[in-house]
C-alpha positions as CSV (number, residue, x, y, z in Angstrom):
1,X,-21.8,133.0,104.1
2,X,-18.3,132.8,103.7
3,X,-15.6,130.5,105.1
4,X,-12.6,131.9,106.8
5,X,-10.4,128.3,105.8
6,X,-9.7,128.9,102.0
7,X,-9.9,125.6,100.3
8,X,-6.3,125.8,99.2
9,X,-5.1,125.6,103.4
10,X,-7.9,123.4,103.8
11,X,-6.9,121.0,101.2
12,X,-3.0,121.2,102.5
13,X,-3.7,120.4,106.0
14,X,-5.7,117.3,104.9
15,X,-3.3,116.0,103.2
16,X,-0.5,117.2,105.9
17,X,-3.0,115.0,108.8
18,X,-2.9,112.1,105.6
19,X,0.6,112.0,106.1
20,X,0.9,112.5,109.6
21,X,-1.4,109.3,109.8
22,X,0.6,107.2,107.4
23,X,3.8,108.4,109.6
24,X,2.0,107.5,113.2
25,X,1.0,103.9,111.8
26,X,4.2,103.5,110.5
27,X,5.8,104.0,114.0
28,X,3.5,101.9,115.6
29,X,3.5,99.1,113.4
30,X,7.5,99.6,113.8
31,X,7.3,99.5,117.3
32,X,4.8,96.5,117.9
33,X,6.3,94.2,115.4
34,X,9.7,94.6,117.4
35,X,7.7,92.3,120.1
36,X,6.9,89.5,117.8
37,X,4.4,86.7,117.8
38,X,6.0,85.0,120.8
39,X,6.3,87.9,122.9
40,X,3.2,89.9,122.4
41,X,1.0,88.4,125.0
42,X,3.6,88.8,127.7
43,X,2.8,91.4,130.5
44,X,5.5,93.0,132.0
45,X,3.5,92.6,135.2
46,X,1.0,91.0,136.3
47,X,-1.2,94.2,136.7
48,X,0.0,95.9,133.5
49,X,-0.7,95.5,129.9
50,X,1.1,93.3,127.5
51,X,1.4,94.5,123.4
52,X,-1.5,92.7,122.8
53,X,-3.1,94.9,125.0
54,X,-1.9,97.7,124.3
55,X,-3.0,97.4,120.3
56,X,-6.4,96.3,120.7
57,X,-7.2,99.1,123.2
58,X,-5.7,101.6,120.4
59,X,-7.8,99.2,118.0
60,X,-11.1,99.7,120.3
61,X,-10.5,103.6,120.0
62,X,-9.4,103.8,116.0
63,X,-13.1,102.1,115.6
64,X,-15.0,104.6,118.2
65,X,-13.1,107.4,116.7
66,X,-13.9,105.9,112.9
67,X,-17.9,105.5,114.4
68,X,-17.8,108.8,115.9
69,X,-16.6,110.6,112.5
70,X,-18.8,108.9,110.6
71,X,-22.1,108.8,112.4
72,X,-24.3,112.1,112.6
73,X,-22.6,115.4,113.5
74,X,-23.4,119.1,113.3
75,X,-22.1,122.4,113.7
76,X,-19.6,123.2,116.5
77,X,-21.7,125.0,119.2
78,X,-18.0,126.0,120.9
79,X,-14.4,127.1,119.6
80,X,-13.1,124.2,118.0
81,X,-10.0,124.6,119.9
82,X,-11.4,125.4,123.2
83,X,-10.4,121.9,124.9
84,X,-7.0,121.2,123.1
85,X,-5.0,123.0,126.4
86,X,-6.8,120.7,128.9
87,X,-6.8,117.7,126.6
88,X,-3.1,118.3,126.4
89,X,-2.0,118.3,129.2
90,X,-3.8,115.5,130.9
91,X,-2.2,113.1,128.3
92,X,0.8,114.8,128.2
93,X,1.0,113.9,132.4
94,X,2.9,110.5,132.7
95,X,3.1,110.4,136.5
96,X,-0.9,110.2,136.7
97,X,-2.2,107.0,136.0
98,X,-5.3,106.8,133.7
99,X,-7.7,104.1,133.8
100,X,-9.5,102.8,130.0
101,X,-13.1,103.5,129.6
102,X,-15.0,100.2,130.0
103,X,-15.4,99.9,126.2
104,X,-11.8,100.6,125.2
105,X,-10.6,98.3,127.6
106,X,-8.7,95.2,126.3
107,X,-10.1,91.5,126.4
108,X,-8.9,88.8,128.8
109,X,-7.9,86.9,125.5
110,X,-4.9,86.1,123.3
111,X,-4.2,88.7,120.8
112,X,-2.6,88.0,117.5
113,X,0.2,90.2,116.7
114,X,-0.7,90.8,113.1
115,X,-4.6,90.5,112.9
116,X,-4.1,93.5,115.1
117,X,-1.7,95.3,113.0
118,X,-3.9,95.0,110.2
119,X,-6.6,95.4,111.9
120,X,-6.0,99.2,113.1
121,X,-4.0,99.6,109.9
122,X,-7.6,98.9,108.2
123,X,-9.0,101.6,110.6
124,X,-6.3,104.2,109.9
125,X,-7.4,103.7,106.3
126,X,-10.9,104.2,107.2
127,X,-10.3,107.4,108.7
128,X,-8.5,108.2,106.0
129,X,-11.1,108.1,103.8
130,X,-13.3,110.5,106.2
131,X,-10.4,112.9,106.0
132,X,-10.6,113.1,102.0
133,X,-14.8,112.7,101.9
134,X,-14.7,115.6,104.4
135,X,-12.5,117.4,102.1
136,X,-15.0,116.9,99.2
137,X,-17.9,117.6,101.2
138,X,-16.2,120.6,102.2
139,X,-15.6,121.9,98.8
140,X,-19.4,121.2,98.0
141,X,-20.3,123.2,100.4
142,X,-18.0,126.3,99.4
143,X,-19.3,126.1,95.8
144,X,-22.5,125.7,96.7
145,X,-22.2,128.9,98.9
146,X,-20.7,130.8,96.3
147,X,-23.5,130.1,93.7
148,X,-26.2,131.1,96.2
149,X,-24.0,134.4,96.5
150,X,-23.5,135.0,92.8
């Protein structure tokens, strides 16, 4: 059973997502660090979030996402890209609010303005590393394939 990704593209869009990552935590970092300490914590409005808030509810999801990745998984049953239209453009609508799963929701406390920068920076790394193990696992696989073939 053969792939239809050759390792080669395989390899290249790992490392492409790699530094699309690095890029992405770059901007944010960027753009949180522009609130500083003393201004972090501050809501806009009452009923909105402040930075703080803002980073530990993308904190909360870099660690579900890191949990999900690297907890048990198996073989897509569907297209891989079958949800990617819909997921798209429900993000990608700004007038509709969205409301935070319970568990991604931010606390009622204090953030601190860099314990949560390196905090999801931490968890960027982390996912990092599944990237690359995936990429290893993946060629495992391939070679292993290819000797069962031979």
């Amino acid at each position: 059973m053969q792939s239809s990704v050759s390792p080669a593209i395989l390899n290249a869009q790992s490392l492409k997502l790699i530094k699309d990552i690095n890029a992405s935590t770059q901007r944010l970092v960027d753009s949180l660090t522009v609130f500083g300490p003393a201004n972090f914590n501050i809501k806009p409005r009452p009923d909105s979030w402040s930075a703080g808030d803002v980073s530990e509810h993308v904190l909360k999801l870099e660690i579900l996402i890191n949990d999900i990745l690297r907890g048990p998984t198996g073989p897509a049953v569907r297209p891989q890209d079958e949800h990617v239209n819909l997921i798209g453009s429900v993000f990608s609508n700004f007038e509709r609010g969205l409301s935070s799963p319970a568990v991604i929701q931010p606390s009622a406390h204090e953030k601190e303005l860099w314990e949560m920068i390196n905090q999801i920076t931490w968890q960027r790394d982390r996912l990092k590393e599944v990237i690359a193990t995936s990429i290893c696992r993946w060629y495992a696989l391939v070679l292993n394939t290819i000797s069962l073939v031979k």
